[in-house]
C-alpha positions as CSV (number, residue, x, y, z in Angstrom):
1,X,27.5,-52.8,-20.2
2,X,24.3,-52.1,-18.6
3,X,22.2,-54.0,-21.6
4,X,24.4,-57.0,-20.8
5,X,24.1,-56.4,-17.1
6,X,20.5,-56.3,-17.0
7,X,20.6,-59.5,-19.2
8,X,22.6,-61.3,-16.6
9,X,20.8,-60.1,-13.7
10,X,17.7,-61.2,-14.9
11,X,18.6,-64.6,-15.3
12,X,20.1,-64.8,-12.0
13,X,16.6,-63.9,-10.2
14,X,14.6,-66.3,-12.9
15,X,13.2,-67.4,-9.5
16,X,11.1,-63.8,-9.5
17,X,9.3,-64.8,-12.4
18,X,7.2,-67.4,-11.3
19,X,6.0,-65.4,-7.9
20,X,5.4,-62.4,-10.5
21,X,3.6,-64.5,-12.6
22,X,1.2,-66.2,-10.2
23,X,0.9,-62.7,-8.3
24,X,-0.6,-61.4,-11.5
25,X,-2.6,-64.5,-12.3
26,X,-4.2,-63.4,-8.9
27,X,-4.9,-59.8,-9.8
28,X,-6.1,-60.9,-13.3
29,X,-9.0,-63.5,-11.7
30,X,-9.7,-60.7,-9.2
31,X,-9.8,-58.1,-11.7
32,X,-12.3,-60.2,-13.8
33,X,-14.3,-61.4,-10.8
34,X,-15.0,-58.1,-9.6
35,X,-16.0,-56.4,-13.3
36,X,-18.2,-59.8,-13.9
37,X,-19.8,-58.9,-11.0
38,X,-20.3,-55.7,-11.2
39,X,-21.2,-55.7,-14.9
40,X,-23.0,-59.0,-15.1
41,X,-26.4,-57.9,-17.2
42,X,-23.3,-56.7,-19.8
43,X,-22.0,-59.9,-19.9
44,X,-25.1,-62.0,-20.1
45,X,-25.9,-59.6,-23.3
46,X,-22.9,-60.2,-24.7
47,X,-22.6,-63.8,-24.0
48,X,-26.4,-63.9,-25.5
49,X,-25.3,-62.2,-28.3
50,X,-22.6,-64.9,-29.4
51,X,-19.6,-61.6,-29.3
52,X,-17.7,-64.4,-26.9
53,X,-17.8,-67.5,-29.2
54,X,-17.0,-65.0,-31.8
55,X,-14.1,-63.7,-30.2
56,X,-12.5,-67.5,-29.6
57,X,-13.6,-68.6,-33.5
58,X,-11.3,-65.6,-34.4
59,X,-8.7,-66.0,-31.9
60,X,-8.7,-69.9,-32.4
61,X,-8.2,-69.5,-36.5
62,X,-5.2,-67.0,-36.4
63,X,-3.7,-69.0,-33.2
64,X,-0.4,-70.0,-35.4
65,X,0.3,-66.8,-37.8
66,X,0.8,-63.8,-37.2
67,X,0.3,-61.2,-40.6
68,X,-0.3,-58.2,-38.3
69,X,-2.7,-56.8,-41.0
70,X,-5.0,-60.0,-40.4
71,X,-4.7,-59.1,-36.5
72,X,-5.8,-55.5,-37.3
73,X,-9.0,-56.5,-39.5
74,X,-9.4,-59.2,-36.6
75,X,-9.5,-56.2,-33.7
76,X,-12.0,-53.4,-36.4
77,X,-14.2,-57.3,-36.1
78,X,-14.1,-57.4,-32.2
79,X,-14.8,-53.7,-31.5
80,X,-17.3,-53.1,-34.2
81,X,-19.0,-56.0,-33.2
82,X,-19.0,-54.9,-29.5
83,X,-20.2,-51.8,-30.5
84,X,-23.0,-52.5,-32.5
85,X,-24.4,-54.8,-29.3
86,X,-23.9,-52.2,-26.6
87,X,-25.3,-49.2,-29.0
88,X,-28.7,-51.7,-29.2
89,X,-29.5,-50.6,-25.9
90,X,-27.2,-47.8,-25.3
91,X,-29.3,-46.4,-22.2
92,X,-28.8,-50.1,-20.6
93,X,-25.7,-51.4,-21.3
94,X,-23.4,-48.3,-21.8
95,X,-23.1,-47.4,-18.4
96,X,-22.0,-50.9,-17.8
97,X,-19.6,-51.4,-20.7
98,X,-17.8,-47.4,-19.3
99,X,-17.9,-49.0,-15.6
100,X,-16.1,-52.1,-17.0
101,X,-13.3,-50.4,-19.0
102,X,-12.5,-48.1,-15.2
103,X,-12.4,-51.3,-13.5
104,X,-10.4,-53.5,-15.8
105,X,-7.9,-50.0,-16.6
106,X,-7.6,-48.8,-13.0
107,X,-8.3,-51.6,-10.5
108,X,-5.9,-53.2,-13.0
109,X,-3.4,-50.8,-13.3
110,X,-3.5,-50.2,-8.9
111,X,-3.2,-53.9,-8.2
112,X,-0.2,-54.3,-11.0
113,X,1.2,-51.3,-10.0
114,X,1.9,-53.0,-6.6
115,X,4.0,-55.4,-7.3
116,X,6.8,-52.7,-8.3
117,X,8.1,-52.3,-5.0
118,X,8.6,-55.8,-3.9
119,X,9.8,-56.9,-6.8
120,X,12.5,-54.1,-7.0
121,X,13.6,-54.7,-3.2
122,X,14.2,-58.2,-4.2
123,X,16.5,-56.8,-7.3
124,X,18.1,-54.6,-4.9
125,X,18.6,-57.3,-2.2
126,X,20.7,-59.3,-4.7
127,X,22.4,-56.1,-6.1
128,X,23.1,-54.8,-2.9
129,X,24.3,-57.5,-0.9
130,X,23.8,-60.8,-3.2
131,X,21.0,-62.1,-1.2
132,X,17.9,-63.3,-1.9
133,X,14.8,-61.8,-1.0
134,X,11.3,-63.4,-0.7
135,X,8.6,-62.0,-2.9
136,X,6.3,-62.5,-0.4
137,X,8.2,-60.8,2.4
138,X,8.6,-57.6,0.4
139,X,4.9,-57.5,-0.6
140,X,4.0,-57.6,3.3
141,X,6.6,-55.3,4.6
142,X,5.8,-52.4,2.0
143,X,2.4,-53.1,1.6
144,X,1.3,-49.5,3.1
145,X,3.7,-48.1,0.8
146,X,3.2,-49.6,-1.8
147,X,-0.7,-48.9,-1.5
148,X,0.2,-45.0,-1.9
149,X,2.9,-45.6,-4.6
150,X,0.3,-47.6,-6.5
151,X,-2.2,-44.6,-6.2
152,X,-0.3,-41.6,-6.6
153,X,1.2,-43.7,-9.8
154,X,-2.3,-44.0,-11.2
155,X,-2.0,-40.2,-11.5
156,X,0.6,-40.2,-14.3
157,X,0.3,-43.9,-16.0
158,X,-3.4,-43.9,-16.6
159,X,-2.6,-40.5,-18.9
160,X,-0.5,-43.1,-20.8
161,X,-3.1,-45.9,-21.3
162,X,-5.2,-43.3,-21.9
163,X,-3.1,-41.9,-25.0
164,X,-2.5,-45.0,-26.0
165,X,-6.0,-46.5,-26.6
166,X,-7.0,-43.3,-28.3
167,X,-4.2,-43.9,-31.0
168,X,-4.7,-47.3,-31.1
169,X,-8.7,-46.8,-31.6
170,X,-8.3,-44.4,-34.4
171,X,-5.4,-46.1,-36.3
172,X,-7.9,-48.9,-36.6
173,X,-10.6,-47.1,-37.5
174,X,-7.5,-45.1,-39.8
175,X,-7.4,-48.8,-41.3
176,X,-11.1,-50.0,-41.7
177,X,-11.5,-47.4,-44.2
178,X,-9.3,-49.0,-46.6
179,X,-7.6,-45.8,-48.2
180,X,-4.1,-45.9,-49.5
181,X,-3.4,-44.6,-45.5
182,X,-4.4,-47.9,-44.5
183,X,-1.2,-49.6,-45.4
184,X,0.8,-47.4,-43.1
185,X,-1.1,-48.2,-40.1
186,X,1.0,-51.3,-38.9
187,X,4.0,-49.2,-39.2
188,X,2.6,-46.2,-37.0
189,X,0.7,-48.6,-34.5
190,X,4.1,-50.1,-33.6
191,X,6.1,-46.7,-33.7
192,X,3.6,-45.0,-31.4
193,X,3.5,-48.2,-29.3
194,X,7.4,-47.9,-29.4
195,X,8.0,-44.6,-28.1
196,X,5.1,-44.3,-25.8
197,X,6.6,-47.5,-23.6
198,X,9.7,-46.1,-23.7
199,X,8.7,-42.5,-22.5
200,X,7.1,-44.4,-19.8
201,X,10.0,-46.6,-18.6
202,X,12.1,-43.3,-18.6
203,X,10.0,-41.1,-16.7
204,X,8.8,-44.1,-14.4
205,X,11.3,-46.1,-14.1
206,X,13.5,-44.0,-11.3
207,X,10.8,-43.8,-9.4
208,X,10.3,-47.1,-7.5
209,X,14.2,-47.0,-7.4
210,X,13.9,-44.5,-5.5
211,X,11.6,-45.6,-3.1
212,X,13.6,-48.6,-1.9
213,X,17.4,-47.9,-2.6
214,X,17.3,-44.5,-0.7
215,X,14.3,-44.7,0.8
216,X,12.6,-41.6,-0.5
217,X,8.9,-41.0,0.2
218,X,6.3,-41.3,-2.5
219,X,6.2,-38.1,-3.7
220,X,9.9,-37.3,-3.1
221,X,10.8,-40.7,-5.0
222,X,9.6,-39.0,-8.4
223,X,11.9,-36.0,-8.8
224,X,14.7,-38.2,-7.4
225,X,14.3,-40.8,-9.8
226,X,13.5,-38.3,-13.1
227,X,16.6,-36.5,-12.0
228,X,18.9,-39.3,-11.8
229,X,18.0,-41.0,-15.1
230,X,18.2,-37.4,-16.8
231,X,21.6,-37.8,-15.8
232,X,21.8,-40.7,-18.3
233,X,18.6,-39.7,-20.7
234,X,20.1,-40.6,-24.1
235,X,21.7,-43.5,-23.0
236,X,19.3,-44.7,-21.2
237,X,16.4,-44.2,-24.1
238,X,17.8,-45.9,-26.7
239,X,18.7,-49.2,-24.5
240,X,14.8,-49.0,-22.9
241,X,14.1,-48.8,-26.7
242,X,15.9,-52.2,-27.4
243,X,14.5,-54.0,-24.8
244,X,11.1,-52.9,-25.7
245,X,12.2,-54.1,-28.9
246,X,13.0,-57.5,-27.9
247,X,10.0,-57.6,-25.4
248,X,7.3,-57.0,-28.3
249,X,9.6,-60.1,-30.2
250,X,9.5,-62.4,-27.3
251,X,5.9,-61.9,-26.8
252,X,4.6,-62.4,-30.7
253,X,7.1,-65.2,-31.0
254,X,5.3,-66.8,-28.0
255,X,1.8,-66.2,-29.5
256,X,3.2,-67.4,-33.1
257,X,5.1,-70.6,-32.2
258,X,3.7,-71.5,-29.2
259,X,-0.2,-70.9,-29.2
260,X,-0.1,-68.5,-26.3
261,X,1.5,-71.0,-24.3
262,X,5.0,-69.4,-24.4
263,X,3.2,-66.2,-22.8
264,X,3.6,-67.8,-19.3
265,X,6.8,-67.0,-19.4
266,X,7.6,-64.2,-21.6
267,X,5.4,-61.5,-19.7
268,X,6.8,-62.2,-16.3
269,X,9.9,-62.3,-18.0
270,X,9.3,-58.8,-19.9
271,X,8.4,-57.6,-16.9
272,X,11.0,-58.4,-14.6
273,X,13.5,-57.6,-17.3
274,X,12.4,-54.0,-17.7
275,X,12.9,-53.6,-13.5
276,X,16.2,-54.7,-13.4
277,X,16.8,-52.6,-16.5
278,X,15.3,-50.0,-14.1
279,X,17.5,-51.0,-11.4
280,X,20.5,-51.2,-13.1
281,X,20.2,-47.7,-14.7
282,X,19.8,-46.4,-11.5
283,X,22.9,-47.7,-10.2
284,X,24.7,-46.6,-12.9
285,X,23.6,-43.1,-12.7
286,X,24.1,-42.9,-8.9
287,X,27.7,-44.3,-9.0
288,X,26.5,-46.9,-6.8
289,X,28.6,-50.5,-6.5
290,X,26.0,-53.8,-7.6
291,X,27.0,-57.6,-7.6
292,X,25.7,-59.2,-11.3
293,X,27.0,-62.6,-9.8
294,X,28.6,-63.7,-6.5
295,X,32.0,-63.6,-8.7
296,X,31.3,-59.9,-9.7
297,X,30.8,-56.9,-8.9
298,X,30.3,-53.7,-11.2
299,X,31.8,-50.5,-9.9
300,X,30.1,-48.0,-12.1
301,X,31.8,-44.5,-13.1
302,X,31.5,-42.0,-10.6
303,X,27.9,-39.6,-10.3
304,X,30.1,-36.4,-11.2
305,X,30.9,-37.7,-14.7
306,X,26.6,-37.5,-15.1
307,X,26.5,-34.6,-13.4
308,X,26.5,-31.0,-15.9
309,X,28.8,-28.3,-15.3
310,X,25.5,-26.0,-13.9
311,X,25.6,-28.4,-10.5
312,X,29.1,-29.2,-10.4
313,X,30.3,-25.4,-10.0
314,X,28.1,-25.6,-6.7
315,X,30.1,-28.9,-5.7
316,X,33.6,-27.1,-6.0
């Protein structure tokens, strides 16, 4: 039930993707505008260098397949090549390239980061009460707290990017060596990318739930929301596992079948879909009441039957 009621849901507030969509748009141009800025001597190097034109003559000959080996010999290309032009003049440009990778990672991850909120007290507006919330309202009225959430967030999902990069960079450099290893690189890259997303959504995902349907402080908001999805934690990981699943689809079908184009709506889409998965999990695991439609309304089973017998002997 909740798979198909996050489904549903999600289609009713197809209205959220298009303000998620140009709200990221905005922190992607910022994002860029700042570390162009801030790292331009870098990017006249690099530009001098051809690594740009490079990068679109690759991009622009594997637009329509998708042979996920080709992609991986494609990224060993791209770093290597950046590598070799940065390492030229390490005492120059390394201190840029470091100071772009913080900006782009945690600038990025602080302004994405702070859209959560909003975009879940516009889920829980509909859920709630079946009304509809403006995106832009939300972002104004918790834009203090969402400034500390964002923070405080950085704390534990930078960890994760951090994790993952560093088994992403050496599974590719795993694969440029061309040892019978090699051909079991696509399998891990995906596996680890698998279960890393979903650890994240799980431990995560509660969180900004928190926040907004019982309105919990920052801090406060994270042992709420682990302890209700713990509640639920099996459950719960293998449906975040499907729709990470069908998120990874939905994006490589995009860049496959559609040049890229299709991307414009897939990621807001994948993103809006894992918060109301979010949403609806929490719900469900607090026993709480949430309209899917204006002609129903799911009563979820009650909290005790999540509860264990350890906190339930304290209740009688």
């Amino acid at each position: 039930m909740m798979f198909l009621d996050t489904t549903k849901l999600t289609f009713n507030n197809a209205s959220l993707l298009w303000k998620v969509l140009l709200y990221h748009i905005v922190c992607i141009v910022l994002v860029c505008g700042i570390t162009v800025a801030v790292c331009y001597p870098l990017i006249v190097h690099l530009s001098t260098e051809g690594f740009f034109a490079d990068v679109f003559g690759v991009a622009q000959a594997s637009m329509f397949s998708f042979e996920f080996n080709h992609v991986l010999d494609v990224a060993c290309q791209v770093f290597t090549s950046f590598g070799q032009i940065v390492s030229a003049d390490m005492g120059t440009y390394l201190p840029y390239a470091i100071v772009a990778v913080c900006l782009m990672v945690l600038l990025g991850e602080f302004l994405f980061g702070m859209a959560e909120l909003p975009t879940k007290e516009c889920l829980y507006g509909y859920m709630s009460s079946w009304s509809k919330l403006g995106f832009a309202g939300c972002f104004v009225k918790n834009l203090s707290k969402s400034t500390r959430f964002s923070l405080v967030r950085l704390l534990v999902a930078v960890p994760f990017d951090v994790i993952l990069a560093a088994m992403i960079g050496g599974l590719l450099y795993l694969f440029s060596l061309n040892t019978v290893w090699s051909m079991f690189v696509p399998f891990f890259m995906v596996l680890g990318f698998l279960l890393l997303a979903t650890l994240r959504t799980c431990l995560l995902g509660g969180w900004a739930c928190s926040v907004i349907v019982k309105g919990k402080g920052v801090f406060a908001g994270v042992r709420d929301g682990v302890h209700s999805y713990a509640k639920a934690f099996g459950k719960m990981f293998g449906l975040a596992l499907s729709f990470v699943l069908i998120i990874i689809a939905l994006n490589v079908l995009a860049v496959t079948l559609t040049a890229s184009v299709g991307l414009i709506v897939t990621l807001p889409f994948s993103l809006v879909l894992m918060y109301t998965y979010h949403m609806v999990v929490y719900f469900y695991t607090n026993g709480m009441r949430f309209y899917v439609d204006k002609n129903k309304i799911v009563t979820p089973v009650k909290i005790e039957d999540f509860e264990s017998i350890k906190v339930l002997k304290n209740i009688i």
